[in-house]
N, C-alpha and C positions, 0 to 999 in steps of 0.2 A: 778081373780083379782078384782072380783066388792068390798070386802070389804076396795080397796084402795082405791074407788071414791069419797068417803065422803073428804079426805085429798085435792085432787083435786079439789072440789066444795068448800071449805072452803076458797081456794083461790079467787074464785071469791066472795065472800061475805061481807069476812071483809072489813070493811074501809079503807083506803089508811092510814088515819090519826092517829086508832087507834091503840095505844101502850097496849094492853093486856099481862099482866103477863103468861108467858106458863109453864110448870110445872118445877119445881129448880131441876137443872143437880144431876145425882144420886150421892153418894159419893163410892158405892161398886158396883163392876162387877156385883153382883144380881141384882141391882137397889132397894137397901131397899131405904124407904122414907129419905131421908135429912134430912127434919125437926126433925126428929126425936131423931138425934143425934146430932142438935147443942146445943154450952155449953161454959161456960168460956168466955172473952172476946170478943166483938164485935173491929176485928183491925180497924182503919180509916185511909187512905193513902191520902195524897192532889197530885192530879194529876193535869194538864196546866190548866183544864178545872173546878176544886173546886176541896172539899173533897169527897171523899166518905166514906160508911163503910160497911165492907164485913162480910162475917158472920162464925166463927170458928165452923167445924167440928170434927169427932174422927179423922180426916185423915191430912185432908189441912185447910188452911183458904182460901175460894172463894169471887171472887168480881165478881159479874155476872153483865151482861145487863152494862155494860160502851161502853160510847157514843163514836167512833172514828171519828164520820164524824156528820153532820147534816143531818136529816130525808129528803132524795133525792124526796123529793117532790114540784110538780108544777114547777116553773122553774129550780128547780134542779134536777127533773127527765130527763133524757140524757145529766146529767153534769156532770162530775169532781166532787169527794164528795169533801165538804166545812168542814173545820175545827168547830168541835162542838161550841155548844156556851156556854159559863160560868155560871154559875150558885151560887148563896148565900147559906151559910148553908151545913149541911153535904146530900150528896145523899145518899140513901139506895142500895144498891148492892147486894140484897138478892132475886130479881126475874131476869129470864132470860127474854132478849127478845123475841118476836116472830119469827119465821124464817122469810125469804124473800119471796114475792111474790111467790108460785111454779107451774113452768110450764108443768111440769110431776107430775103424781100423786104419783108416790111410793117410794119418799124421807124422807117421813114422818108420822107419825102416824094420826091416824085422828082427835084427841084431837088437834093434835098443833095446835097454833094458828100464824096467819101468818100477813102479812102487810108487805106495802113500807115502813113502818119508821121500819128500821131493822137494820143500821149501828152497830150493837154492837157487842162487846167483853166481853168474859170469861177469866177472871184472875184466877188461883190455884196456890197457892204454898205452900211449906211445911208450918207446924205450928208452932210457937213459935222460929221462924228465928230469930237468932241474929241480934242486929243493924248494920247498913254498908254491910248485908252480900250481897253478887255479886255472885249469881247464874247463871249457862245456862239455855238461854230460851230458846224454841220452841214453834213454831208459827204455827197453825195447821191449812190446808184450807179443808174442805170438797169437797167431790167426788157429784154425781149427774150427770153427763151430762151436764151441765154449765147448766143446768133445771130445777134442784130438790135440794135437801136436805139442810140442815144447822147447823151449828156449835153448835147449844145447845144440839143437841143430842149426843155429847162426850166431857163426863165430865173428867175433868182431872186433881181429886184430889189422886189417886192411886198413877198416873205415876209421879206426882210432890212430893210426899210421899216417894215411894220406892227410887225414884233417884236424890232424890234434883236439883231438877228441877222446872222453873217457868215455865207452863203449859199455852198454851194462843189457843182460838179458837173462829172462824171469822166470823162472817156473812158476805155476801156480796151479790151483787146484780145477781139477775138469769134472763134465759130468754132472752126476747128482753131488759127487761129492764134495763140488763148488758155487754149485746152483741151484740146491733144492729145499724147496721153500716146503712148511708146513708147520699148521699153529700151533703143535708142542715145538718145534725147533724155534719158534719166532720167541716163546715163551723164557727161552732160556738162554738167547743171544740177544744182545747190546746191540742193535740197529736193525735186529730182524733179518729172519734166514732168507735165504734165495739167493744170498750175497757175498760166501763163505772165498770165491776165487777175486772179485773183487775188493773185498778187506786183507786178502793177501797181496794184490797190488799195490793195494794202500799201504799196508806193511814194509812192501817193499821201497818204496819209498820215500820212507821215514827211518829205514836204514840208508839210503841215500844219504840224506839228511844229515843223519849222524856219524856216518864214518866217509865219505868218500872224500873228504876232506884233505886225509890221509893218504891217500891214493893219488894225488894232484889234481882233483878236479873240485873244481866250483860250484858247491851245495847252493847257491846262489844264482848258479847260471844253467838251469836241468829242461833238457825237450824230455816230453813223454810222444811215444808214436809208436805203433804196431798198427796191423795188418790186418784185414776181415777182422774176426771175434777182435784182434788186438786194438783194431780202431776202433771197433764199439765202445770196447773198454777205455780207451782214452776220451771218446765223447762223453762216458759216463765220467769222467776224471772232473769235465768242464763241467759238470751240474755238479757233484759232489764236494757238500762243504766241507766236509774234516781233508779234503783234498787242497785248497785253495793253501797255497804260500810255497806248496812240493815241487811246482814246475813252473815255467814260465815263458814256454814254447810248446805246438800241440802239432803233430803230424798226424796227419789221420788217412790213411792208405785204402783204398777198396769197401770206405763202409760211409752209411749216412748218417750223419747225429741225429738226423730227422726222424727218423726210422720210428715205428709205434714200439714202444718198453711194454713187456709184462708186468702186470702190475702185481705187489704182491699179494693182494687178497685174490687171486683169479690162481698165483703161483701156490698158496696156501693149501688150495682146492684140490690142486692137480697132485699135491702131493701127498694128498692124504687117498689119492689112487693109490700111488705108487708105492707107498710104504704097506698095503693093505697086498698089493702084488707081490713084496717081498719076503712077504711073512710074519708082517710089525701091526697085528690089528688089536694087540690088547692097548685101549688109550693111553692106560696108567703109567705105559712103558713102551711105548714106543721111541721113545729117545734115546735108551737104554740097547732096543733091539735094535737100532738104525745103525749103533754103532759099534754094535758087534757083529753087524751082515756080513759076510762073505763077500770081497769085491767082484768076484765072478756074479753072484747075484744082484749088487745092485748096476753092472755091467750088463746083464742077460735083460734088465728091468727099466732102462734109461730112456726107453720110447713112451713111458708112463708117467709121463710130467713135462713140464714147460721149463725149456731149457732159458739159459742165457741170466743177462740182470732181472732181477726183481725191485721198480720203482712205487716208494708209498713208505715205506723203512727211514728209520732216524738218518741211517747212514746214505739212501740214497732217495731223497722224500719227493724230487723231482725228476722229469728228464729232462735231455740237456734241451728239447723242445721248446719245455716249460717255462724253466731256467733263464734262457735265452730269451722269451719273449718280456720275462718282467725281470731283466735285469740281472739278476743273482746268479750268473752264470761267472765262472771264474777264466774272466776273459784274459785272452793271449794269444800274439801269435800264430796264426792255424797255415799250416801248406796242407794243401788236401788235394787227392785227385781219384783216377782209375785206372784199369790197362781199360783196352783199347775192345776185347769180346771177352770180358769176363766169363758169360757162362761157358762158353768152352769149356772149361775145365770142372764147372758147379751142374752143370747139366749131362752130365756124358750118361746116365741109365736113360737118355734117348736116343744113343746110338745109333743106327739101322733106321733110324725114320725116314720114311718111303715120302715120296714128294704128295701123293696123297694124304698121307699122315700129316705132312708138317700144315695141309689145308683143312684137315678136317680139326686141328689141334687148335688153329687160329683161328678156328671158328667157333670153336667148344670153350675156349679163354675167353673172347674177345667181344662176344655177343656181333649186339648192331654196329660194333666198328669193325669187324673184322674181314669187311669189303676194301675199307681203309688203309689197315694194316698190308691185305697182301698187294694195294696197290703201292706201299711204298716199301716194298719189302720183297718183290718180285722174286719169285726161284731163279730166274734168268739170271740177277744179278750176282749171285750166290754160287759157290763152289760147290754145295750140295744140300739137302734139305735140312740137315743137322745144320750145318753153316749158318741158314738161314734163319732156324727155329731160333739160335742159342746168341742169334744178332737181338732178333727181335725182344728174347727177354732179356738180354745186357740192357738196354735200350731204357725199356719200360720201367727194370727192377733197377734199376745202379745207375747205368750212367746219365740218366735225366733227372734223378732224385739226389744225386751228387751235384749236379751242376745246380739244382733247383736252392739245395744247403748252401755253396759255395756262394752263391747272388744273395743269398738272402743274408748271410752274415757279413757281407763287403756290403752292404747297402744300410743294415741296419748297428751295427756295429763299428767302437772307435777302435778297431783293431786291425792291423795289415792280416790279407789272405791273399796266397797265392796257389793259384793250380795247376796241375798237371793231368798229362793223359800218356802212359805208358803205350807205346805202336811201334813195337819193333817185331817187322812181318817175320823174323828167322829166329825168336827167343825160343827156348826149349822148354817143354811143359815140366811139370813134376813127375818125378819117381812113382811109376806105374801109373799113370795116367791115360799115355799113348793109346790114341783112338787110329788100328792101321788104316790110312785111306782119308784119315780127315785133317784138317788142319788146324794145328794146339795151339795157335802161338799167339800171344795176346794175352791167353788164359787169366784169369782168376791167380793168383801168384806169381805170375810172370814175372815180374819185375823183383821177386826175393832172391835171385841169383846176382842180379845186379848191385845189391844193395849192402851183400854179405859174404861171409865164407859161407857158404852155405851147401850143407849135406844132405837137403832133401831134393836136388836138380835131376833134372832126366840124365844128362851131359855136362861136359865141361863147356863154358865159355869159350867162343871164338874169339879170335885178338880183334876183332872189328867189334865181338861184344864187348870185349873187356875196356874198348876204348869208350864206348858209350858206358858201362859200368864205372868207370873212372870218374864222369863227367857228372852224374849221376849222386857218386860219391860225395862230391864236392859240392855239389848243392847243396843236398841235405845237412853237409859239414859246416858249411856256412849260413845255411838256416840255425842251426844250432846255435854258433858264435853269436848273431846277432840280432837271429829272426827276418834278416835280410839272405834269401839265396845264391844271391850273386857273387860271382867271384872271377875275377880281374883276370881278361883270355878268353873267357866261357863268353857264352851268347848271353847277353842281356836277359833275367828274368820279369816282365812288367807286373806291379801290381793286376789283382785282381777284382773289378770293379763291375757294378752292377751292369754300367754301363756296356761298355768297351768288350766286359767279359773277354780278357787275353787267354790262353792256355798256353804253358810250354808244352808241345810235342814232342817227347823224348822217343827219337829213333837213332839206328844205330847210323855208318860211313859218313859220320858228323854231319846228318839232316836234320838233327832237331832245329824247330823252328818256334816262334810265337803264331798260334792260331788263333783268328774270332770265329771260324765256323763252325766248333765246335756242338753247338746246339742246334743246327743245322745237319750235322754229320749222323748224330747219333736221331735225330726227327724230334726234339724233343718242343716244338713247337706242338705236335700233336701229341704227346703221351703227357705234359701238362699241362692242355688246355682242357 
């Protein structure tokens, strides 16, 4: 992994202040240059905040780098994002912003270039859209770990292309510097800290709301869906009332709503570690100090608190666990699924594990089951002991807690769900991931090549992928339209029911199929019973 450390040190370098152009989102699954292919008109849209003007490709018209909040710095850092501020004249919308501050290294390339002043949005939508037209949005949050990564790197001029859809993706705040809770910062924020990256999805949002109108899409018709952290975030979307009326479709990719929330009196705790770690131990002032840290510091500092949502707060007083059981959950819609060996790609620091390792590991986890486990978990079966180890916790951690979510909200809920299970044996993993000798494919993001332009892929797309990326597209496109995924040609998608429990199998040389053995496949008769 050393060739991800550049990406990680790049965080601590740049200026807090500095707004550097990072390379313009691709417009094709290869990632050919952009510039390359623009032509014909430049559109200009007036949003709350002035005009701007986006820049027409072979595919979408893009408006990159729009301002949804004010550059959260100096007294806005561990605030509430601020409504942008207006501006004369037309803006240009033709570079992306920089990602956010990152606290893990390997969310992003090592070119990107990064910074606090990072509130922006990518607009795509199709090209040469009639006037008045009211298109479905989708609102895209990136995965990371609430840590890493950022919303420029999936462009989403394809998926707004093939599915007449307005395509939108988010930056938002990472780290402590969107997650860290503690009881002077709760003191002097409206819904209480730990929440600082989630109130900026909210934000983002309610720019939705208010401008995309203008853009031809339908404030009235918005999916929210992202990816690991991004799906947490959108289950937090479903318990969060100042959330409820922003969306009215819910994708939720690689994560379980079910999942235990840090709460924030436990997140309060932990942070008043971490701000004594950064050099912030005078009380009187530690708000004051928090926000004039060094981001290399509170970067070097970020293993000194409890990352992710903070649940117990005005803004997010339940989880969607909670939520969900009595009601006040802000129901709609959900397509939910997984790839196929998640940890692949979330477990690779056990590399090298020796076929005794992966027994004495199962047995050091697992206690009195772990006779159990390797009887249905055999090394035989397995291409190698990593193979094996990184089944077993897909299994336990994700995809039996996914399917256990998935049953229980078609059972208890008057809302359609539909599932998925991403199993395409020849996908490519991400960008410096490659374990030489093992098998990636399935991974923990697997399927964000499919789904995107997207710049964080090991390789480019095969045309045997690109065809199941197509199909793929369309679903999701038409989940959007109507909350129904089907679309007329493609393979039937079946409701999702307690009972029957269908899955679509999405593989590539047109095998996707509907599965019920799913909870068979992955053992989940035993990991929740």
């Amino acid at each position: 992994m050393k060739q991800r450390l550049a990406a990680w040190t790049a965080a601590l370098v740049v200026p807090a202040m500095a707004l550097v152009a990072s390379t313009v989102a691709t417009d094709s699954a290869d990632h050919a240059n952009n510039a390359a292919d623009r032509g014909g008109s430049t559109p200009v849209v007036r949003t709350d905040s002035g005009l701007v003007r986006g820049v027409t490709t072979a595919r979408a018209e893009q408006f990159l780098g729009l301002p949804y909040a004010k550059p959260p710095l100096r007294e806005l850092r561990f605030a509430p994002p601020a409504a942008p501020a207006p501006w004369t004249g037309v803006r240009q919308a033709d570079r992306q912003s920089p990602a956010c501050i990152q606290f893990e290294p390997t969310g992003i390339r090592e070119e990107q270039t990064v910074s606090e002043d990072c509130l922006y949005l990518d607009v795509y939508r199709p090209s040469q859209i009639p006037k008045n037209t009211r298109l479905p949005v989708m609102v895209w949050f990136h995965g990371g770990g609430h840590t890493q990564g950022t919303g420029v790197i999936y462009g989403g001029s394809t998926m707004a292309a093939k599915t007449g859809t307005v395509v939108i993706s988010v930056n938002y705040r990472l780290g402590a510097l969107g997650f860290l809770a503690h009881p002077a910062l709760s003191a002097v924020t409206p819904g209480g800290s730990g929440n600082y990256g989630r109130m900026d999805q909210l934000a983002s949002l309610k720019w939705v709301r208010d401008n995309i109108a203008r853009f031809g899409g339908d404030p009235g018709n918005v999916t929210v869906y992202g990816q690991s952290a991004g799906g947490s975030a959108v289950c937090d979307l479903m318990a969060m009332p100042a959330a409820r009326g922003l969306f009215d479709k819910a994708i939720v990719q690689s994560s379980v709503c079910t999942s235990t929330r840090t709460t924030l009196a436990a997140g309060e705790q932990s942070g008043v570690k971490f701000a004594r770690s950064v050099g912030c131990t005078d009380a009187a002032d530690v708000v004051n100090c928090l926000r004039r840290a060094w981001p290399g510091t509170l970067v070097a500092n970020q293993a000194n608190y409890l990352g992710s949502s903070k649940v117990g707060g005005a803004l997010l007083p339940k989880s969607f666990t909670t939520a969900f059981a009595d009601g006040t959950w802000n129901a709609v819609p959900l397509l939910t699924g997984n790839t196929r060996s998640e940890n692949r790609l979330t477990s690779t620091a056990l590399a090298g594990i020796t076929a005794q390792g992966y027994k004495d590991m199962v047995r050091e986890t697992y206690g009195e089951r772990a006779d159990r486990v390797l009887e249905l978990y055999p090394l035989g079966s397995f291409k190698s002991p990593y193979d094996a180890i990184t089944q077993v916790q897909t299994d336990a951690q994700r995809a039996c807690p996914n399917a256990q979510m998935a049953r229980t909200v078609a059972a208890k809920a008057h809302t359609a769900v539909y599932r998925y299970e991403f199993n395409d044996p020849t996908s490519p993993t991400l960008y410096g991931f490659r374990i030489p000798g093992e098998d990636m494919s399935n991974g923990h993001s697997a399927e964000l090549a499919y789904l995107f332009d997207f710049a964080l892929g090991e390789k480019p797309l095969t045309a045997q992928q690109k065809r199941l990326s197509d199909q793929m597209m369309r679903y999701w496109g038409a989940f959007a339209h109507s909350g129904d995924p089907n679309v007329k040609g493609a393979l039937s998608w079946p409701l999702h029911d307690a009972t029957a429990q269908q899955v679509m199998q999405l593989r590539t040389a047109g095998a996707s199929q509907v599965i019920t053995t799913y909870t068979a496949d992955h053992h989940c008769g035993f990991w929740l019973g």
